[in-house]
Structures are given as structure tokens and as C-alpha cells.
N, C-alpha and C positions, 0 to 999 in steps of 0.2 A: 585750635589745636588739631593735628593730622590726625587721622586713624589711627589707632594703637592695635596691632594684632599681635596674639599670645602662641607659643607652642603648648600644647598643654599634652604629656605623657599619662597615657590610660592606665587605671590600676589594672584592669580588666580587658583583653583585648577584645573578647569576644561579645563585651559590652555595647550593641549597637545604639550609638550617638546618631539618630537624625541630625540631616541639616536645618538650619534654623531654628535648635533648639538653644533654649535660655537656660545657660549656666550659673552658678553664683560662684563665684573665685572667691575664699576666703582666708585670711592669713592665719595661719595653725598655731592656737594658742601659746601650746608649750614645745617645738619645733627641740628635736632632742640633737641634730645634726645641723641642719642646716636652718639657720634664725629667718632666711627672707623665704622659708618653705610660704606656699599658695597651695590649697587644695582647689580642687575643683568640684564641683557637687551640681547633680540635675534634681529639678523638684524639688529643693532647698536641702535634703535631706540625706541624697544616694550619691555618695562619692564615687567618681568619674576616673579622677587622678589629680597631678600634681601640673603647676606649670614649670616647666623644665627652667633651670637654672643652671647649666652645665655649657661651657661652649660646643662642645661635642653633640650636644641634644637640642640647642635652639635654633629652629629654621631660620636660614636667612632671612632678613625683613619681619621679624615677629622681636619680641619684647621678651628678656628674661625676667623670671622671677626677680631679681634683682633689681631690674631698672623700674619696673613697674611698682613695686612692695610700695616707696613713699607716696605712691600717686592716688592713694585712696586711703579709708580709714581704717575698717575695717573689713568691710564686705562691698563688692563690685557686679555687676553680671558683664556676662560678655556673651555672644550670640557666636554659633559653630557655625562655621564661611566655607569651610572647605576640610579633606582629610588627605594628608597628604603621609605615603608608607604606613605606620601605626601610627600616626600624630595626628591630633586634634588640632585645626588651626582656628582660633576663635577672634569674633572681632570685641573688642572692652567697649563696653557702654557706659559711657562718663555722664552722669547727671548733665543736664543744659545748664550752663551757666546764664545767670541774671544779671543785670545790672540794673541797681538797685538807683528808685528815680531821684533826682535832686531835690534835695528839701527847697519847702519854698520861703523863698524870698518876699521877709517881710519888711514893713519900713521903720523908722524911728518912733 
């Protein structure tokens, strides 16, 4: 799988986000507008903002809300790569995928 990178729109603008800091994107319970809303939260706990879902608000080359919502369960982190105007642009950190070894081969 290629890179996944997020817009993610600050509640806060004056909320200073280092870079390389770990995010946790998480899908908003009870979402009253919009159903594929993603929060975004630093420190698991201090909400950041939202990942934009808007064609008007999603960087070129970044992921909406939308495309991204099935690609995880509930909770994802994603690492901030760069800030481009007031946007957050994060990269999603997808678990390593396994592959899981072949059972062995026994005989009669």
C-alpha cells in the first residue's frame, strides 16, 4: 500500500502542532452532520481538529475523511509531515501488515 496522507483542519489555529508529532485520528461517535467526521487529537486526549472532508478543503494528494473512514476501525495515528497555509498535512500510520506462516504439512 502507497502512503496515505491526510488534510487535517485545526479547531485551534494558534494551537502549535510540531512536526513529527503523533496524532490519533479517531471516528466521532455520534457525528450530528457529517457521519464519515475524523477528529484528530495529540496526546490521545487534546483535540487538534478534524480531517477535512470537503472538496474545497482537501489538499491535493491528501485523503478525505471520506476515503479514508473504511480503512481503519476505529482509531489510527498518523505523524504531521508538513503545514501547508492553516492545514495540517499528516502522514496515517497503518499497522504492518503479517502474513501469517503456512500451517504444516503433515502426512497420513
Amino acid at each position: 500500500m502507497s502512503d496515505i496522507y491526510v488534510s487535517i483542519i485545526p479547531s485551534n489555529v494558534s494551537t502549535a502542532i510540531p512536526y513529527a508529532s503523533i496524532l490519533s485520528l479517531t471516528k466521532k461517535p455520534e457525528p450530528k452532520t457529517d457521519l464519515e467526521e475524523i477528529e484528530a487529537f495529540i496526546a490521545s486526549d487534546v483535540p487538534v481538529g478534524i480531517v477535512a472532508n470537503n472538496v474545497a478543503k482537501v489538499i491535493t494528494g491528501t485523503y478525505s475523511a471520506g476515503r479514508l473512514y473504511d480503512k481503519f476501525d476505529q482509531t489510527i495515528q498518523a505523524e504531521v509531515v508538513f503545514k501547508k497555509d492553516e492545514f495540517i498535512i499528516a502522514k496515517v500510520m497503518f499497522p504492518p501488515v503479517t502474513t501469517p506462516e503456512p500451517a504444516p504439512v503433515t502426512g497420513p
